[in-house]
N, C-alpha and C positions, 0 to 999 in steps of 0.2 A: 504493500500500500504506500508507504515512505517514497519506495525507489522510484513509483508510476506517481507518486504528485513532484519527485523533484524532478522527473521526465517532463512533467508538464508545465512546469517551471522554465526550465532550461527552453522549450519549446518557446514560450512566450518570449525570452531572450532572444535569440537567435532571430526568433522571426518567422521561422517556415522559411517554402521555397529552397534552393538549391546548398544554401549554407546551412538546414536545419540541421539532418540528420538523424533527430531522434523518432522520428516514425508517429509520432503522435497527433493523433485527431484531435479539434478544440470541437465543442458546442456550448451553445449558453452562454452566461457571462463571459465566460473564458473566451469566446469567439471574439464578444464584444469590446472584451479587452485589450484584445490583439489586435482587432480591426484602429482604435482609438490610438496604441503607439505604432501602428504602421502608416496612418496618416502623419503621423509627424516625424519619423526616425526611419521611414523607408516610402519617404514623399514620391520621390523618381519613379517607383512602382505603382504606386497605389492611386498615384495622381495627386494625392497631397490634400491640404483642405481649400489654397487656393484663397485669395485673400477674400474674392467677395460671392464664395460660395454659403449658400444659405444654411449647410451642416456645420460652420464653425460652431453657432449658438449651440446645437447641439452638443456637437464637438466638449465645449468646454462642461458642459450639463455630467457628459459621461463621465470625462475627467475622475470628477469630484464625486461621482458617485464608488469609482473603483478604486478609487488611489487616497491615501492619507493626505490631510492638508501640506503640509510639509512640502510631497512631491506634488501635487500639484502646480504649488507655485514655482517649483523647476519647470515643469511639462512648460506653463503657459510662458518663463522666459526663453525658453527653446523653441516656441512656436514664433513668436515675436522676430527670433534671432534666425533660424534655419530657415522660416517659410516667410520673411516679412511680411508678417499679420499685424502690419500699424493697422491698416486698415478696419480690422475685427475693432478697434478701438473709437472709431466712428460712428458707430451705430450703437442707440440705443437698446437696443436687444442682448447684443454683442456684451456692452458694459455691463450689465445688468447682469450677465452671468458670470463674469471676471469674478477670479474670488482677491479680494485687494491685500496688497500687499505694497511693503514698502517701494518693492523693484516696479510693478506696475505705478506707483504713485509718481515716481523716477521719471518712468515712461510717458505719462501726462504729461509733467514738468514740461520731459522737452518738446511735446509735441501742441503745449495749453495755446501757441497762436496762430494753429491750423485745425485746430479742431472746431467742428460745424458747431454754428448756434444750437442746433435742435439736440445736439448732444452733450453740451457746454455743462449744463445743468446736470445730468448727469453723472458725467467726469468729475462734476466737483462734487455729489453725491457720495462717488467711491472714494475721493481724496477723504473728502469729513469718517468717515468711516474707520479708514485706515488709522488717522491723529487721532479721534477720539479713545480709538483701543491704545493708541502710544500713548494718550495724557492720561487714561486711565492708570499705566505699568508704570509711567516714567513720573509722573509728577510728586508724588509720594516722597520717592527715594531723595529727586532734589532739592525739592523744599526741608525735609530734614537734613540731609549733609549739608546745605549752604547756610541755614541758618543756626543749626549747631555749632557750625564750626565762627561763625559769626559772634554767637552768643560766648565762647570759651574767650575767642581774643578779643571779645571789647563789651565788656562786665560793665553797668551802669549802679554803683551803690547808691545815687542818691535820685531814685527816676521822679519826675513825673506822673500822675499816676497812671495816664495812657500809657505811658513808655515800662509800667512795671511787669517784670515776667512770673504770674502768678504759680506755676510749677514750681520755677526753682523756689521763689519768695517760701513758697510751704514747706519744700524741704528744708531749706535752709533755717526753718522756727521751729520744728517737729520739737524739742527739746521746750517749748515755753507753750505747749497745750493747756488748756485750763477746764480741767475735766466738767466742773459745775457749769461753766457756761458752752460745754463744746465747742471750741473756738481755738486760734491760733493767735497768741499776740506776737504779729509780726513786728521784731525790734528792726532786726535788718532787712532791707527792704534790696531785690537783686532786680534790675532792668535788660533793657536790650541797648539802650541808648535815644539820644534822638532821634524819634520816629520823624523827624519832616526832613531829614536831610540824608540822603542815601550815606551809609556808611562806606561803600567802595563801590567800583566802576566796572561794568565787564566790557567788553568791545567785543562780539565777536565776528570776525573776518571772513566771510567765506567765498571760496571759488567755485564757480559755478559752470564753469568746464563740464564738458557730459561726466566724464570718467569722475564727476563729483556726485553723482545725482543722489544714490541715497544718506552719502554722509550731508548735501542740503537738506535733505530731510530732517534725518534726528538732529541737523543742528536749528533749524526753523522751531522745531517743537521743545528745544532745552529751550533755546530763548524767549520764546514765549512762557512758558513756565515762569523761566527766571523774570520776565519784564513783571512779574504777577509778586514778588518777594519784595515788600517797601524798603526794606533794608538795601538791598543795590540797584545800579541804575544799570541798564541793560541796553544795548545800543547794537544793531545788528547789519552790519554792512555786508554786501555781496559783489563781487565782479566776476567779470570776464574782461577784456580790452577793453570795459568802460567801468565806472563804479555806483552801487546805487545803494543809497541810505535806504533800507526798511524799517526802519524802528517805529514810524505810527504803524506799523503793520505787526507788530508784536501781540497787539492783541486780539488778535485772531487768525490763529497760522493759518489756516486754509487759504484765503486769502494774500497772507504771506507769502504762500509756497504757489499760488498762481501767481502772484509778481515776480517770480525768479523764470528768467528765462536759458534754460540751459545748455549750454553749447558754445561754438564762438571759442574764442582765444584766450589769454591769460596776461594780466598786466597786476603781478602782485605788488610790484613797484609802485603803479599808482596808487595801489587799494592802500598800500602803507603810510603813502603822502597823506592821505583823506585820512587816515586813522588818526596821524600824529596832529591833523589840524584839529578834531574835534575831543584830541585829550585836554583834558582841563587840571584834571587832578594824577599825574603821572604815576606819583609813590601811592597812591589808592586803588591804581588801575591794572586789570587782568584783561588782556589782550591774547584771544584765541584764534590765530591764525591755521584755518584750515583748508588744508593744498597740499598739493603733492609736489609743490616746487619745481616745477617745469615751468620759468618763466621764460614769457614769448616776449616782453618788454624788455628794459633795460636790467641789465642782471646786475650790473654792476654798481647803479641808482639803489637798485633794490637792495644790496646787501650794505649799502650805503645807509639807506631808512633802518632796518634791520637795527644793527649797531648805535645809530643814534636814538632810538625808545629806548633800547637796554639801558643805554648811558644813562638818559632821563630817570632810570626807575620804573621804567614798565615794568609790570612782568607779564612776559612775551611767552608764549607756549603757541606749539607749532604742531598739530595733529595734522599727520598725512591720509587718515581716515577717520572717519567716525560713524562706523559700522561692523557688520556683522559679518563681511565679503572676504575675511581671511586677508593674508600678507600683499600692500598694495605697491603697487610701480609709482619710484618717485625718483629725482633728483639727488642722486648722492652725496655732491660735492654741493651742492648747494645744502644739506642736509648736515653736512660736516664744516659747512662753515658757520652754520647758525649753532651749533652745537657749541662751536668753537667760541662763539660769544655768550657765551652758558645759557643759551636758551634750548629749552629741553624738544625735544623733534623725537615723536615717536605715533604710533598709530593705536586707538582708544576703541573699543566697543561700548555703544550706548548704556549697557549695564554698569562700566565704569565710571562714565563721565560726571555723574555727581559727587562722586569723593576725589575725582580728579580737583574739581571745582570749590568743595570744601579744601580742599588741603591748597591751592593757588589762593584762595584770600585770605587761607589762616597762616599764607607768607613762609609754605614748607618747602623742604628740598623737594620741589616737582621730579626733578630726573632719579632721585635716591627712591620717591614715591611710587615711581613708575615701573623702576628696576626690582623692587616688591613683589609688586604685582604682574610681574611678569610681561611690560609693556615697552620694553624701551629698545634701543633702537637697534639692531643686529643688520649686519649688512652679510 
């Protein structure tokens, strides 16, 4: 029984036809199954699904009925990639079966100023989709790492009463409880600080080159989080050969992530100029430069800028990703020269990126933090 289902296993592998070999019949599911990745992994044969064939919709229905989520969302970036099915992305039928993911979300990004009115609405149906389950996972984590790590380095003893932190305030009295009246006489009173003035600055930089598309992502959706923590101010620039302030778009990434248009060139050069103009508070400010270091502008301008934030007291931190896409292609020498100016260069998974960002404003060895957790930078 074992040997005849890992026959019929290997069968589905293989494919049939001349390369099978194992002699076995499919019916049922199983046929269906086989039919579904020979449309897309033995397209030349089977005729493929064909961008504006009416079995896509099906097509992706099947998908997800046979296969765990997981690989689905390989299947549909291989359909995308092997059969260029932008197309399938056009139509509302089409979207509506997509099961969203960040890579598809990617794929919007670059495709949000060709995409038909009638679909538009849509498209941005599966985007909200997508961020809602991110700010559901992700927002949590960083609102406690940044404002913990906020709370440890700048203790307020003598608060206002807005600005007092009634957690710690209780712990800190537990020892003057007054049994008869149930009650805490709070002697020492522990704050967060002035609530009306951001305590530190983030900036963060992003490139928006295709080969950027889901680290725009999770970086749109940290930022938005973060624009939502009064304690810092949040400031979200994007380029390509040109550079665009999004920060009134912070609060609401959807939106956000349809303002980023992806693709186009790389001028981190510039994006650094624009950075350095709207720093105000240098020794406050955490500056997250995310790129891969392939600049197409002035490299030598650029490692120019670079060098002079450090001087100032930035702290400059330099993710060549910020996803889940495994070890990314970047700029070596450029990578070892930023390095060389102790700003820390290494690639981050979204599960990370909050205690990354606690430990950058609570002013820690980044590169020591990184080397921890196993993130830093191996060529």
């Amino acid at each position: 029984m074992n040997n005849e289902y890992n026959l019929r296993k290997w069968r589905l592998i293989l494919g049939g036809g001349e390369n099978d070999g194992t002699g076995v019949s499919l019916g049922g599911d199983e046929l269906r199954m086989d039919r579904t990745l020979e449309a897309l992994y033995d397209s030349e044969r089977s005729g493929g699904l064909g961008p504006s064939s009416p079995n896509v919709s099906r097509w992706l229905g099947d998908i997800r009925t046979f296969f765990p989520n997981s690989v689905v969302q390989v299947m549909q970036q291989d359909a995308l990639k092997r059969l260029n099915l932008t197309q399938m992305l056009f139509e509302n039928e089409m979207l509506e079966n997509v099961t969203p993911d960040v890579h598809l979300v990617a794929t919007l990004m670059t495709l949000s100023r060709v995409i038909p009115d009638k679909t538009r609405e849509t498209a941005r149906q599966v985007v909200r989709k997508v961020v809602d389950e991110l700010v559901r996972k992700l927002s949590n984590p960083m609102q406690q790492a940044v404002t913990g790590s906020l709370n440890r380095s700048m203790r307020n003893y003598k608060p206002r009463h807005n600005e007092i932190n009634w957690d710690m305030t209780i712990r800190r009295n537990l020892r003057h409880y007054q049994p008869e009246f149930k009650t805490i006489i709070p002697e020492q009173k522990v704050g967060y600080g002035r609530r009306r003035n951001a305590l530190k600055d983030v900036v963060l930089c992003i490139d928006q080159s295709a080969s950027m598309g889901t680290s725009v992502v999770y970086s749109g959706i940290f930022g938005s989080v973060m624009a939502s923590i009064p304690a810092i101010k949040t400031k979200m620039v994007v380029f390509d050969t040109a550079v665009a302030d999004l920060t009134e778009e912070l609060t609401d990434p959807v939106e956000l992530l349809f303002g980023v248009q992806l693709g186009g060139g790389t001028d981190i050069n510039a994006a650094l100029t624009y950075c350095r103009q709207i720093i105000t508070r240098p020794m406050d400010t955490v500056l997250v430069l995310i790129t891969d270091l392939y600049e197409g502008g002035n490299e030598a301008e650029m490692r120019k800028r670079a060098a002079e934030l450090a001087a100032a007291g930035v702290q400059v931190v330099v993710l060549l990703a910020l996803n889940d896409d495994g070890a990314p292609s970047y700029d070596h020498a450029n990578a070892e020269f930023f390095s060389g100016l102790g700003i820390p260069v290494f690639a981050c998974t979204p599960d990370k990126f909050p205690d990354l960002m606690a430990a950058a404003l609570g002013k820690q060895d980044i590169a020591g933090w990184a080397a921890s957790e196993d993130l830093s930078l191996r060529k």
